[in-house]
C-alpha positions in Angstrom: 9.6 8.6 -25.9 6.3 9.4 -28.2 3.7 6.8 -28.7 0.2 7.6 -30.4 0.9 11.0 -29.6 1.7 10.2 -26.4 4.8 11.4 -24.6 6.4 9.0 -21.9 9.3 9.9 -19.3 13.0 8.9 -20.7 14.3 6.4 -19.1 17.3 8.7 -18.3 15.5 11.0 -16.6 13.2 8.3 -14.6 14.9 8.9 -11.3 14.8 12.2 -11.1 10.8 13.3 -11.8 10.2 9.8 -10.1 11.3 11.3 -6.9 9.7 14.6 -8.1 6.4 12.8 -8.3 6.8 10.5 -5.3 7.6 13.3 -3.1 5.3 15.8 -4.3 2.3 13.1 -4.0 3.5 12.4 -0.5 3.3 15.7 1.0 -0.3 16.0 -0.2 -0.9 12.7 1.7 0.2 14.4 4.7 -1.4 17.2 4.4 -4.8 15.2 4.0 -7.8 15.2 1.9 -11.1 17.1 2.6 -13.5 14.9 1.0 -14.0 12.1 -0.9 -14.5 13.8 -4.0 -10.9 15.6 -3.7 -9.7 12.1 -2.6 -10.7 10.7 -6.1 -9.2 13.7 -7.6 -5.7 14.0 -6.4 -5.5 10.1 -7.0 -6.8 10.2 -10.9 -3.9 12.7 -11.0 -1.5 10.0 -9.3 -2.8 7.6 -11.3 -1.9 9.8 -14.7 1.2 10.6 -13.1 2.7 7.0 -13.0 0.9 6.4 -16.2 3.6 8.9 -17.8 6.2 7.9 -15.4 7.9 5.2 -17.3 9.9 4.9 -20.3 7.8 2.4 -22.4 4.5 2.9 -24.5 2.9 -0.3 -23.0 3.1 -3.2 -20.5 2.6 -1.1 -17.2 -0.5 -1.4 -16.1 0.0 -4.0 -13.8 2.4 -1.7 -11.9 -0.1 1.3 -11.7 -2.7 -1.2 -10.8 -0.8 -2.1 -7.6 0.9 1.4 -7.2 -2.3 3.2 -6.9 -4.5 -0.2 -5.1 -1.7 0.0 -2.4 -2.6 4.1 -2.3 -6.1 3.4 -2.0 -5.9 0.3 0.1 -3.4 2.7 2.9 -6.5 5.8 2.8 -9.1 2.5 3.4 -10.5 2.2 0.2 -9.7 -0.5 -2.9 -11.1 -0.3 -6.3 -12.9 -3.0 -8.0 -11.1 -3.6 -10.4 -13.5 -6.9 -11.9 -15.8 -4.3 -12.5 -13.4 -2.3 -14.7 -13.5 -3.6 -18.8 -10.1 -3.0 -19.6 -10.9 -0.9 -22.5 -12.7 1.2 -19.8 -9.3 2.0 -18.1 -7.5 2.3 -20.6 -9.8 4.9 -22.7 -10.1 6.8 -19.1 -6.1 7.0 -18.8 -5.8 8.2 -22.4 -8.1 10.9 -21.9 -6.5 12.0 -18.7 -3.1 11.9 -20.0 -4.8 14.5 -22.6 -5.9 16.7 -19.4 -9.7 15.3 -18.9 -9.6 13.6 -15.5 -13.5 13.6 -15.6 -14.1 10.5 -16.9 -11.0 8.5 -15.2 -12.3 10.5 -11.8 -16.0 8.9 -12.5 -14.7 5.7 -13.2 -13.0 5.8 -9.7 -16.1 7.1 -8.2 -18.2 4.3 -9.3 -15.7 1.6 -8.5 -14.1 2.8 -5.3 -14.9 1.1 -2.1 -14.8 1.8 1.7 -13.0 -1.1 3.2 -15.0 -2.7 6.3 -12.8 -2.0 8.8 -14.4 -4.8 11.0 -12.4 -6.9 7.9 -9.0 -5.9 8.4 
Protein backbone atom coordinates (compact mmCIF):
# COMPACT_ATOMS: atom_id res chain seq x y z
CA UNK A 1 0.00 0.00 0.00
CA UNK A 2 1.33 3.79 -0.87
CA UNK A 3 0.60 6.54 1.42
CA UNK A 4 2.37 10.08 1.02
CA UNK A 5 4.73 8.43 -0.92
CA UNK A 6 5.15 6.02 1.53
CA UNK A 7 5.15 2.26 0.80
CA UNK A 8 3.72 -0.06 3.56
CA UNK A 9 3.89 -4.04 3.69
CA UNK A 10 0.57 -5.88 2.10
CA UNK A 11 -1.27 -7.33 4.24
CA UNK A 12 -0.83 -10.61 2.28
CA UNK A 13 2.57 -10.70 2.50
CA UNK A 14 2.61 -9.63 6.43
CA UNK A 15 3.60 -13.07 7.64
CA UNK A 16 6.16 -13.80 5.69
CA UNK A 17 8.74 -10.49 5.98
CA UNK A 18 7.28 -10.36 9.62
CA UNK A 19 9.15 -13.42 10.37
CA UNK A 20 11.93 -12.13 7.98
CA UNK A 21 12.21 -9.17 10.27
CA UNK A 22 11.61 -10.81 13.63
CA UNK A 23 14.16 -13.35 13.00
CA UNK A 24 16.68 -11.33 11.33
CA UNK A 25 16.45 -8.67 14.37
CA UNK A 26 16.78 -11.56 16.80
CA UNK A 27 20.00 -13.02 15.71
CA UNK A 28 21.54 -9.57 15.96
CA UNK A 29 20.26 -9.62 19.67
CA UNK A 30 22.22 -12.65 20.09
CA UNK A 31 25.03 -11.75 18.65
CA UNK A 32 25.15 -8.50 20.90
CA UNK A 33 25.86 -4.98 20.63
CA UNK A 34 29.31 -3.23 21.08
CA UNK A 35 28.33 0.04 22.24
CA UNK A 36 25.69 2.12 22.97
CA UNK A 37 25.90 4.07 20.00
CA UNK A 38 25.44 0.76 17.75
CA UNK A 39 22.70 -0.14 20.34
CA UNK A 40 20.77 3.06 19.23
CA UNK A 41 21.48 2.25 15.69
CA UNK A 42 20.34 -1.25 15.13
CA UNK A 43 17.14 -0.31 17.11
CA UNK A 44 16.29 3.11 14.94
CA UNK A 45 16.54 0.46 12.17
CA UNK A 46 13.95 -1.92 14.19
CA UNK A 47 12.04 0.76 14.92
CA UNK A 48 11.74 1.69 10.88
CA UNK A 49 11.33 -1.80 10.24
CA UNK A 50 7.99 -2.23 12.16
CA UNK A 51 7.13 1.15 11.06
CA UNK A 52 6.77 -0.40 7.40
CA UNK A 53 5.70 -3.68 8.74
CA UNK A 54 2.03 -3.25 8.57
CA UNK A 55 -0.56 -2.90 6.05
CA UNK A 56 -2.12 0.47 6.97
CA UNK A 57 -0.91 4.22 6.45
CA UNK A 58 -1.76 5.10 10.12
CA UNK A 59 -2.94 4.10 13.60
CA UNK A 60 0.29 2.02 14.70
CA UNK A 61 2.18 3.73 16.68
CA UNK A 62 1.00 2.46 19.71
CA UNK A 63 2.20 -0.98 18.62
CA UNK A 64 5.82 0.20 17.72
CA UNK A 65 5.67 2.21 20.89
CA UNK A 66 5.45 -1.10 22.93
CA UNK A 67 7.26 -3.33 20.37
CA UNK A 68 10.38 -1.41 20.56
CA UNK A 69 9.87 -0.12 24.75
CA UNK A 70 9.68 -3.98 25.40
CA UNK A 71 13.15 -4.16 23.16
CA UNK A 72 14.63 -1.46 25.02
CA UNK A 73 13.15 -2.33 28.43
CA UNK A 74 14.81 -6.43 27.83
CA UNK A 75 18.64 -4.53 26.87
CA UNK A 76 17.89 -2.33 30.33
CA UNK A 77 17.05 0.75 28.90
CA UNK A 78 13.36 2.63 28.31
CA UNK A 79 12.75 5.71 26.34
CA UNK A 80 10.97 8.63 27.66
CA UNK A 81 8.59 8.84 25.75
CA UNK A 82 6.77 12.27 27.79
CA UNK A 83 9.68 13.92 26.51
CA UNK A 84 8.95 12.98 22.89
CA UNK A 85 6.35 15.82 21.00
CA UNK A 86 4.61 13.53 18.86
CA UNK A 87 5.31 15.57 15.83
CA UNK A 88 8.97 14.88 16.90
CA UNK A 89 8.46 11.11 16.32
CA UNK A 90 6.71 11.08 13.81
CA UNK A 91 8.91 13.68 11.54
CA UNK A 92 12.06 11.30 12.81
CA UNK A 93 10.20 8.02 11.51
CA UNK A 94 9.41 9.72 8.16
CA UNK A 95 12.74 10.70 7.56
CA UNK A 96 14.09 7.27 8.45
CA UNK A 97 11.63 5.45 6.45
CA UNK A 98 13.30 7.82 3.55
CA UNK A 99 16.91 6.26 4.71
CA UNK A 100 18.16 9.18 7.27
CA UNK A 101 18.19 7.36 10.62
CA UNK A 102 20.23 10.38 12.01
CA UNK A 103 17.74 12.27 13.28
CA UNK A 104 15.39 9.24 14.64
CA UNK A 105 18.98 7.81 16.16
CA UNK A 106 19.46 11.38 18.00
CA UNK A 107 16.18 11.49 19.18
CA UNK A 108 16.82 8.01 20.78
CA UNK A 109 20.03 9.26 22.09
CA UNK A 110 18.66 12.08 23.99
CA UNK A 111 15.72 10.21 25.34
CA UNK A 112 17.02 6.79 26.09
CA UNK A 113 17.61 5.78 29.69
CA UNK A 114 19.66 3.21 31.68
CA UNK A 115 17.25 1.56 33.94
CA UNK A 116 18.43 1.52 37.81
CA UNK A 117 18.79 -1.80 38.20
CA UNK A 118 18.57 -1.43 42.09
CA UNK A 119 14.67 -0.61 40.65
CA UNK A 120 13.79 -3.70 39.12
Amino acid sequence: MKYDSHIFTPASQLVFYGEQVFNNFKSKVKIGFQDRKEFIKESVKFLNLINTLHPFPDRNGRTQRNIISMHLNYHGFYLNWDRIHQWEIYETLKQSFEGNHEPLEYLFDRNLVEIDPSHT
